[in-house]
Every structure is written in structure tokens, then in C-alpha cells.
N, C-alpha and C positions, 0 to 999 in steps of 0.2 A: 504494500500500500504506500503509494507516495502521497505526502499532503494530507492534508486536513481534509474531514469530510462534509461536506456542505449541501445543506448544513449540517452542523454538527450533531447528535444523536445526544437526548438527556440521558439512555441510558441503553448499553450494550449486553446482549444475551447470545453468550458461546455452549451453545446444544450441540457436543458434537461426540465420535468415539467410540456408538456400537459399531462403525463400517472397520473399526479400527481393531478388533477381539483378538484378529490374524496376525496382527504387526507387533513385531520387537515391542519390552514395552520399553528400553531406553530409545528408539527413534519415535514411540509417542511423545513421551516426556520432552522430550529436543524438539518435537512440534510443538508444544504446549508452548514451551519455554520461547518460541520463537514469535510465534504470533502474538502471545498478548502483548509483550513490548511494542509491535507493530499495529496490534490495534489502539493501542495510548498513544503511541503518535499521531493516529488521524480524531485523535478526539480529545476534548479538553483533561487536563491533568485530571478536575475533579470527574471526568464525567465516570457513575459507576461502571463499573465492567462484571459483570456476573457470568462465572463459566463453567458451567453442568456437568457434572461426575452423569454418565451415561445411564438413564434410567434403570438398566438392566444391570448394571457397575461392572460392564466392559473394563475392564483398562485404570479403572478407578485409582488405583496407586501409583501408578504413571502419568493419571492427568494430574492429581493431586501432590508430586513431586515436581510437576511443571511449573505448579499456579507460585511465584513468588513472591514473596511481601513486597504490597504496594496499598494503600490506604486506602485507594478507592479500588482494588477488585478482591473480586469475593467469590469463595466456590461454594459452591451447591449442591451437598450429597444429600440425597434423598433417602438414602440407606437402603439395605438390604429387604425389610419389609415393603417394597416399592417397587423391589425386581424379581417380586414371584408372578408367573406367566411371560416375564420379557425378557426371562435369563438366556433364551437361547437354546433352551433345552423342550421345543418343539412347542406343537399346537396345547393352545391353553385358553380357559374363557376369557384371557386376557389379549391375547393375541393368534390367529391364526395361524404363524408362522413361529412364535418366538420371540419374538423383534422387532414386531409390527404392531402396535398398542392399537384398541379398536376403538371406538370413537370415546366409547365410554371411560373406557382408561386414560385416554387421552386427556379427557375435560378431568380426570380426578389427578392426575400426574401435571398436567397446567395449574391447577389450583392450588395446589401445595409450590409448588413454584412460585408461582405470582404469591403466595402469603411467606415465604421466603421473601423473597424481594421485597414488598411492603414493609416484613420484620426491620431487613437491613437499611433501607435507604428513611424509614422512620426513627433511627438512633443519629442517624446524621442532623446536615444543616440540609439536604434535600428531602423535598414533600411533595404527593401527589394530592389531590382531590379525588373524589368519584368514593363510588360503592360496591364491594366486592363482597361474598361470602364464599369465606375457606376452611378448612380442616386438613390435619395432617400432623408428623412429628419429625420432618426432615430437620439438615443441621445446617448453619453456615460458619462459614469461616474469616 
């Protein structure tokens, strides 16, 4: 990414990792570590950066070895309770294939996400508006 992104983005979300289950987990990690320094330079020092341990926690200790203290990003593990039917380990009422969250999972794995997000960026000096209802016990960092 060259330059700033215009405009700039109040707040960046990196979903990324089950394509990744098959790769070294040190050339994930050396992904990780590569991009977000490159995503903070197209966006403001403070702007959050939130980057998602992989619903199904592909990779999870390799993206989480990535993510480096930086005051504005933040990782997001949803934990293990969150990756039963999307582990990968075949058709589930959660997913048809493993890996594929179905709509339903979907809206319940967003939710918890976005009430992540709300937890974190509500201890800062940024704030949103609006009305959301969530539930869930993910962690951040």
C-alpha cells in the first residue's frame, strides 16, 4: 500500500487466515507482521486496526505472534467455543463444509465481533452512536 487512504477509514477490520491452515505458521506470522505496519501507514496513527484470530483459530498462534504492540490495534480471538462446526473438521449445522459459516453463524460470529469492537474502541477517546444488540465471551487484546 502506498499513501494514505482517502479517505481515510475510522476504523480497520483484518478477517483473515482460515485460507491460510496449509501455510508454515512462521511465513503467516511474517504476513501478519508485514501488513499491519502497512496498513498504519495508509491510515491515521490513531485510526483502530482490529485483526481477527480466524473464526475457526486456523493459525491462531501465528497470527497472534504477528499482531505487535501498537496502541491502536487490537486482536480479536473469539476463542475456541466459537470454532465448533468451522474447525474444519467437515459438515456441521454450523457450516456445510467446515469453513463456511451459514448465514446464521454468520450474524452470531458478527455480533460478538462488533460487541468486541464497541468493548474496545468505548475505553478509548473514540465513540460511535447507533444501537446494536450482542452477546458472547470473546477476548481482546
Amino acid at each position: 500500500m502506498a499513501g494514505k487512504f482517502s479517505p481515510v477509514p475510522d476504523y480497520v477490520v483484518v478477517n483473515h487466515g482460515t485460507n491460510d491452515r496449509l501455510t508454515a505458521d512462521g511465513s503467516v506470522t511474517t504476513a501478519v507482521t508485514s501488513i499491519v505496519p502497512s496498513i498504519r501507514a495508509a491510515v491515521n496513527t490513531n485510526t483502530p486496526i482490529f485483526v481477527i484470530v480466524p473464526f475457526g483459530q486456523f493459525k491462531a498462534s501465528a497470527i497472534i505472534a504477528g499482531v505487535t504492540a501498537d496502541a491502536s490495534t487490537h486482536l480479536l480471538n473469539l476463542g475456541a467455543s466459537f470454532a465448533n462446526g468451522i474447525d474444519g473438521n467437515g459438515t456441521s449445522p454450523e457450516a456445510s463444509d467446515g469453513f463456511h459459516p451459514f448465514t446464521a453463524t454468520d450474524a452470531r460470529l458478527g455480533a460478538e465481533v462488533a460487541r468486541l469492537i464497541l468493548a474496545t474502541i468505548s475505553q478509548g477517546s473514540v465513540t460511535i452512536s447507533g444501537r446494536i444488540s450482542i452477546a458472547g465471551n470473546g477476548t481482546i487484546r
